[in-house]
PAKEPA-740070 format. One record per residue: x, y, z of N, C-alpha, C in turn. Coordinates in nm, 4 decimals, padded with zeros to 6 digits. Example, Ala and Ser with C-alpha at 12.3 -4.5 7.8 and 13.67 -1.06 7.14 Angstrom:
BEGIN
+----------+----------+----------+----------+----------+----------+----------+----------+----------+
!      n.X !      n.Y !      n.Z !     ca.X !     ca.Y !     ca.Z !      c.X !      c.Y !      c.Z !
+----------+----------+----------+----------+----------+----------+----------+----------+----------+
!  01.3190 ! -00.5690 !  00.7800 !  01.2300 ! -00.4500 !  00.7800 !  01.3200 ! -00.3300 !  00.7800 !
!  01.2850 ! -00.2250 !  00.7080 !  01.3670 ! -00.1060 !  00.7140 !  01.2900 !  00.0030 !  00.7870 !
+----------+----------+----------+----------+----------+----------+----------+----------+----------+
***
This chain:
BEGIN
+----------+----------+----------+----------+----------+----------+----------+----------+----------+
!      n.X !      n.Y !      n.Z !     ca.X !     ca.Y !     ca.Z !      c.X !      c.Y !      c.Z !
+----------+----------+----------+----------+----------+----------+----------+----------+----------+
!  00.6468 !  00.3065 ! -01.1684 !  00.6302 !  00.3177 ! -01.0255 !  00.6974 !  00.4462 ! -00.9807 !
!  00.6163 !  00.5440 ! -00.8914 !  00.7072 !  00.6362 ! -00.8342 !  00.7722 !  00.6112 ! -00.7549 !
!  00.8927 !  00.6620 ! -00.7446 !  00.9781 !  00.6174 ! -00.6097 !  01.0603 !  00.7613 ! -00.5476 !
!  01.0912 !  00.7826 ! -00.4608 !  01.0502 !  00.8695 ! -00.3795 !  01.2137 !  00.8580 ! -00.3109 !
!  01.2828 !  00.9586 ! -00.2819 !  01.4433 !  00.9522 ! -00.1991 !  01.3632 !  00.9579 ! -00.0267 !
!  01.2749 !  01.0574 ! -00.0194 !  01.1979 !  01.0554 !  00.1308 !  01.0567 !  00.9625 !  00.1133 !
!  01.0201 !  00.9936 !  00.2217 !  00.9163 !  00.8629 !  00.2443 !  00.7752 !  00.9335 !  00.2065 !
!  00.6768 !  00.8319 !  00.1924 !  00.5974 !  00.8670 !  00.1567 !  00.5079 !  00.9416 !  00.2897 !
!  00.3628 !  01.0170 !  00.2430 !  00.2685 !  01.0271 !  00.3473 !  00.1524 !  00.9609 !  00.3034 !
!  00.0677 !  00.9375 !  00.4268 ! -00.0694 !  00.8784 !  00.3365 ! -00.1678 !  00.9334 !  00.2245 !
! -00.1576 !  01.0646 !  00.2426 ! -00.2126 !  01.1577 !  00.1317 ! -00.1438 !  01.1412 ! -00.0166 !
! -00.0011 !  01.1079 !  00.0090 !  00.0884 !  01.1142 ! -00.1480 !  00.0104 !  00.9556 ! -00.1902 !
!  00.0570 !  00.8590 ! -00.1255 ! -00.0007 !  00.7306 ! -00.1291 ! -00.1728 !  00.7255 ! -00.2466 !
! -00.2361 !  00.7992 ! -00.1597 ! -00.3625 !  00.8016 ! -00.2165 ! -00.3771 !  00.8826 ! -00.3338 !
! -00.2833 !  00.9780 ! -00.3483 ! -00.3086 !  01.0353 ! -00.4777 ! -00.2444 !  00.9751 ! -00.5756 !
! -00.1247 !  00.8800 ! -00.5629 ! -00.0381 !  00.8288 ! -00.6290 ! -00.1268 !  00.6886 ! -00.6996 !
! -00.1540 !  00.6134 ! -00.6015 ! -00.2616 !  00.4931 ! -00.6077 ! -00.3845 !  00.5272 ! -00.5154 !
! -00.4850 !  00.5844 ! -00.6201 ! -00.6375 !  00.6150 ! -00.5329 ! -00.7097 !  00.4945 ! -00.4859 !
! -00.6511 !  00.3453 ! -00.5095 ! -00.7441 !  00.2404 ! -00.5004 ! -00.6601 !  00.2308 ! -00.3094 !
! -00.5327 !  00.2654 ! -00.2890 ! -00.5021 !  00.2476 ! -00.1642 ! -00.5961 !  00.2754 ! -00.0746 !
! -00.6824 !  00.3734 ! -00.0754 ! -00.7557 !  00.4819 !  00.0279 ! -00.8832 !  00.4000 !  00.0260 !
! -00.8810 !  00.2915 ! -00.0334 ! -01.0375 !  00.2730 !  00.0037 ! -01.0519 !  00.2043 !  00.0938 !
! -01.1338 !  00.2161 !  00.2144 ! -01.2424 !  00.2116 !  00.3209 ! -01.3058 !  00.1047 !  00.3455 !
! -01.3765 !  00.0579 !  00.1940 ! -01.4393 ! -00.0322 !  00.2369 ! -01.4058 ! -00.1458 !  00.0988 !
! -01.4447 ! -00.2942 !  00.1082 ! -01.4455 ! -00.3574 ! -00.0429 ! -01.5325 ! -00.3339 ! -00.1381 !
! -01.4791 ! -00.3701 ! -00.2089 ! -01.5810 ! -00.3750 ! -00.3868 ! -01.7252 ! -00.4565 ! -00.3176 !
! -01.8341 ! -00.3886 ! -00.4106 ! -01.9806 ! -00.4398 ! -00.3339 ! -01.9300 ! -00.5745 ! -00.3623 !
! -01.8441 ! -00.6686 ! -00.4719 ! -01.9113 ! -00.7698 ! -00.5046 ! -01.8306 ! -00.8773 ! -00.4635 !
! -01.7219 ! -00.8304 ! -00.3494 ! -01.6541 ! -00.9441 ! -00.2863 ! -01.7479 ! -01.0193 ! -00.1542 !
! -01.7395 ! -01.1685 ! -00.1557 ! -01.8005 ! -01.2143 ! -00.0531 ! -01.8177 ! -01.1513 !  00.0873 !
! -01.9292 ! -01.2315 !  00.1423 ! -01.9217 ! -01.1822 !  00.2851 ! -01.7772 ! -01.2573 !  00.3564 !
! -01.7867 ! -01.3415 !  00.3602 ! -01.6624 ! -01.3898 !  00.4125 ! -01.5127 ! -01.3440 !  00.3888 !
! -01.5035 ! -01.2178 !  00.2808 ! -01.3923 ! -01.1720 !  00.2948 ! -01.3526 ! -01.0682 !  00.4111 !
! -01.2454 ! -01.0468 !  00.4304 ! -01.2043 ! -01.0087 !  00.5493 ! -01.1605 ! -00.8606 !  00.4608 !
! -01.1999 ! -00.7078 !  00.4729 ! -01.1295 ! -00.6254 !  00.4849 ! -01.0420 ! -00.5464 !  00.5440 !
! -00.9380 ! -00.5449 !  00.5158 ! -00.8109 ! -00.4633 !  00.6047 ! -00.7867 ! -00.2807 !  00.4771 !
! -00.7845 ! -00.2093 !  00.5051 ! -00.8069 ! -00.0955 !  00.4504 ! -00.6328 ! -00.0590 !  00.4109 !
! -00.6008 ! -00.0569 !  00.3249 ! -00.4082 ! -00.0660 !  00.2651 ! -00.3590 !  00.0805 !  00.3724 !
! -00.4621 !  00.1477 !  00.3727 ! -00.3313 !  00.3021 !  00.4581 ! -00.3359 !  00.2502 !  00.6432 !
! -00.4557 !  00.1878 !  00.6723 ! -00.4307 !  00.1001 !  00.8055 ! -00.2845 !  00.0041 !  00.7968 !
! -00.3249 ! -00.0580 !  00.6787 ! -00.1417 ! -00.1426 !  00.7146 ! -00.0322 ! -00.0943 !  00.7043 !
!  00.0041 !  00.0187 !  00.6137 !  00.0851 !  00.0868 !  00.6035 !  00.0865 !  00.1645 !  00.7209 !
!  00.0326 !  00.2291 !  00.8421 !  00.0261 !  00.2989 !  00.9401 !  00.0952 !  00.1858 !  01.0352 !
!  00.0183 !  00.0680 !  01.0420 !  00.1016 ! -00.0154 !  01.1140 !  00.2496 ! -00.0577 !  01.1141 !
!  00.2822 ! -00.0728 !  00.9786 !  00.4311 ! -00.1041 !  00.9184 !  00.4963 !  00.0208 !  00.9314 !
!  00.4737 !  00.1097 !  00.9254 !  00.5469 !  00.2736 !  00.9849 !  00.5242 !  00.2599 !  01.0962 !
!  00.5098 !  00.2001 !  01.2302 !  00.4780 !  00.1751 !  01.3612 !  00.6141 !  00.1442 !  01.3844 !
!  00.6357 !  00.0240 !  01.3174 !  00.7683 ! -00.1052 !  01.3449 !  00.8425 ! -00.0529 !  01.2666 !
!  00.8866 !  00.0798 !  01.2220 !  01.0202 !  00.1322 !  01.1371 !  01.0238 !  00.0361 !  00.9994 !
!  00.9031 !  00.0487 !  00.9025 !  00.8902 !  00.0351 !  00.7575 !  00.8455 !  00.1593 !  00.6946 !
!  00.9528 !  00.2247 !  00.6381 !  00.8618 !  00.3595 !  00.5675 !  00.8416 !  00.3235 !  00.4033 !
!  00.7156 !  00.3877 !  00.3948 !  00.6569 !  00.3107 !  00.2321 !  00.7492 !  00.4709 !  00.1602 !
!  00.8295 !  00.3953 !  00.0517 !  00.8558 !  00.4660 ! -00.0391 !  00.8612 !  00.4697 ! -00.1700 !
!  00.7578 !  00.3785 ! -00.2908 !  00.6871 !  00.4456 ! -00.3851 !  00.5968 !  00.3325 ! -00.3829 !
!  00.4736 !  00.3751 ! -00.4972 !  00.3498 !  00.3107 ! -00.4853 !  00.3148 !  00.2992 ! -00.6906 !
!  00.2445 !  00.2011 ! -00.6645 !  00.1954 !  00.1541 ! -00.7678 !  00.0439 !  00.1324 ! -00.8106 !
! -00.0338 !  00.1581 ! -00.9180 ! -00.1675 !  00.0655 ! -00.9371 ! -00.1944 !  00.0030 ! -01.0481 !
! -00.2690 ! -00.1036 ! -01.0524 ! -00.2749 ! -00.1561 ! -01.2198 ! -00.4024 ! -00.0651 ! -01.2645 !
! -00.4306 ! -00.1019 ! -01.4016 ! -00.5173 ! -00.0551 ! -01.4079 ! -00.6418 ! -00.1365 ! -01.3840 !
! -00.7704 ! -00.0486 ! -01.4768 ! -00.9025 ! -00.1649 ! -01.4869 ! -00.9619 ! -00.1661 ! -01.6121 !
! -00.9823 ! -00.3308 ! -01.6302 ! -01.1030 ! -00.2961 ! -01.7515 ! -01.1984 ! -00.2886 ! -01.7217 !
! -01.2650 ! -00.2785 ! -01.6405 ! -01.4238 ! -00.2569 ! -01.5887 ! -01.4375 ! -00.1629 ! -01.4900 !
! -01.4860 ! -00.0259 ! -01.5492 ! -01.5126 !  00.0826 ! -01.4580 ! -01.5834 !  00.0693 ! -01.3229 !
! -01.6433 ! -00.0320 ! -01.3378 ! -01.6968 ! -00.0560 ! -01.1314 ! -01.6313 ! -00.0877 ! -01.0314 !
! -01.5112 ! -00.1121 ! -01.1639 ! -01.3329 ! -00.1728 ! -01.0293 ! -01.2611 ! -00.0628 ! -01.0213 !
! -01.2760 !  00.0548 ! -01.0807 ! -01.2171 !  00.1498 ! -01.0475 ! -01.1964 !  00.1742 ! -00.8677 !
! -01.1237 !  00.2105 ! -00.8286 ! -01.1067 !  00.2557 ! -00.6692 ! -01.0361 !  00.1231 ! -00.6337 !
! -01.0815 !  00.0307 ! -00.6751 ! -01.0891 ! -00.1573 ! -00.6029 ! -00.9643 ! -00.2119 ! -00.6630 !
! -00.8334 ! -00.1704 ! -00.7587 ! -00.7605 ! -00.2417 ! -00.8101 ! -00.6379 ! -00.2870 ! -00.7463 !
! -00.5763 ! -00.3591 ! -00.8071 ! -00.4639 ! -00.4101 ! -00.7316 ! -00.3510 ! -00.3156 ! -00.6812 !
! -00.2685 ! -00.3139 ! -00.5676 ! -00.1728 ! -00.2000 ! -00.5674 ! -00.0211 ! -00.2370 ! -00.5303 !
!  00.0226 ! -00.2186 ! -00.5444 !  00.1368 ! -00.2387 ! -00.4796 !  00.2318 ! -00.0800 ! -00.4173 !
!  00.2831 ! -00.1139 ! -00.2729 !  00.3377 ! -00.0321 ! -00.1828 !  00.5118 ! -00.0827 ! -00.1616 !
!  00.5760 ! -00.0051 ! -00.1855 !  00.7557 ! -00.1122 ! -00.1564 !  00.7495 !  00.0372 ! -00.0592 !
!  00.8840 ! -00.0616 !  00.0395 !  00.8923 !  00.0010 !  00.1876 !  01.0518 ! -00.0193 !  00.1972 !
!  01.0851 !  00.0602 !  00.2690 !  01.2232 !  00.0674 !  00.3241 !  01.2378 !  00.0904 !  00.5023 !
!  01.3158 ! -00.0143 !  00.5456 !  01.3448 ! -00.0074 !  00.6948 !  01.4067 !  00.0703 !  00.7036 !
!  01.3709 !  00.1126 !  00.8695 !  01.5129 !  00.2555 !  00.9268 !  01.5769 !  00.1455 !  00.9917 !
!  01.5913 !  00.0382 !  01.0500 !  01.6502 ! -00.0294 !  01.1131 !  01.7654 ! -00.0541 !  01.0348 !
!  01.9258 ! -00.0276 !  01.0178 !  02.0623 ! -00.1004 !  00.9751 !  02.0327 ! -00.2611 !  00.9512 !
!  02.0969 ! -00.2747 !  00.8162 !  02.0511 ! -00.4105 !  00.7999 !  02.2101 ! -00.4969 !  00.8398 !
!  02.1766 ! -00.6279 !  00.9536 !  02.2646 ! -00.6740 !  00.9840 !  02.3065 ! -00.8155 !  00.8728 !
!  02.4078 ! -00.8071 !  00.8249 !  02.4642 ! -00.8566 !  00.7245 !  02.5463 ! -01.0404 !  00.7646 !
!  02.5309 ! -00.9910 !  00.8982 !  02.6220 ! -01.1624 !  00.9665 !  02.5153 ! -01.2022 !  00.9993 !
!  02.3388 ! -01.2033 !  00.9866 !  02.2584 ! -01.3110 !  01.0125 !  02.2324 ! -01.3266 !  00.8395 !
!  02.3074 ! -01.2687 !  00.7233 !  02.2281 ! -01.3890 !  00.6286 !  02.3480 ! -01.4867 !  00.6058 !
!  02.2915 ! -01.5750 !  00.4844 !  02.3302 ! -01.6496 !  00.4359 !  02.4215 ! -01.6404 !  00.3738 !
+----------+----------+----------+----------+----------+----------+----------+----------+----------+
***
């Protein structure tokens, strides 16, 4: 996983994990799935002070899943973390 001391941008994101950037789903997920596009949520979570700082992708065994694979994004708050609300 890369991980990053500054935060990411959406461009590093997509070059880092190219399946982040995609637009639309794999032709062969149902109609009933719901697409949310990964750099839309990440834009949102950098809204509310989450900055994504490194990114991940698995790979594929089937070249038509290329773009479509799983990803993972880890994030870091700017918000001070208050230590007397845990446990």
């Amino acid at each position: 996983m890369k991980t990053h001391t500054n935060t990411l941008t959406n461009e590093e994101i997509i070059k880092l994990a190219p399946s982040a950037g995609a637009q639309t789903p794999h032709e062969m997920v149902s109609d009933r799935y719901s697409f949310v596009p990964t750099i839309q949520a990440v834009d949102m979570l950098r809204s509310v002070g989450w900055l994504p700082v490194s990114v991940k992708q698995a790979g594929v065994r089937n070249d038509d899943r290329n773009g479509f694979q799983k990803h993972i994004i880890r994030f870091k708050s700017t918000r001070p973390c208050d230590r007397s609300r845990t446990g």
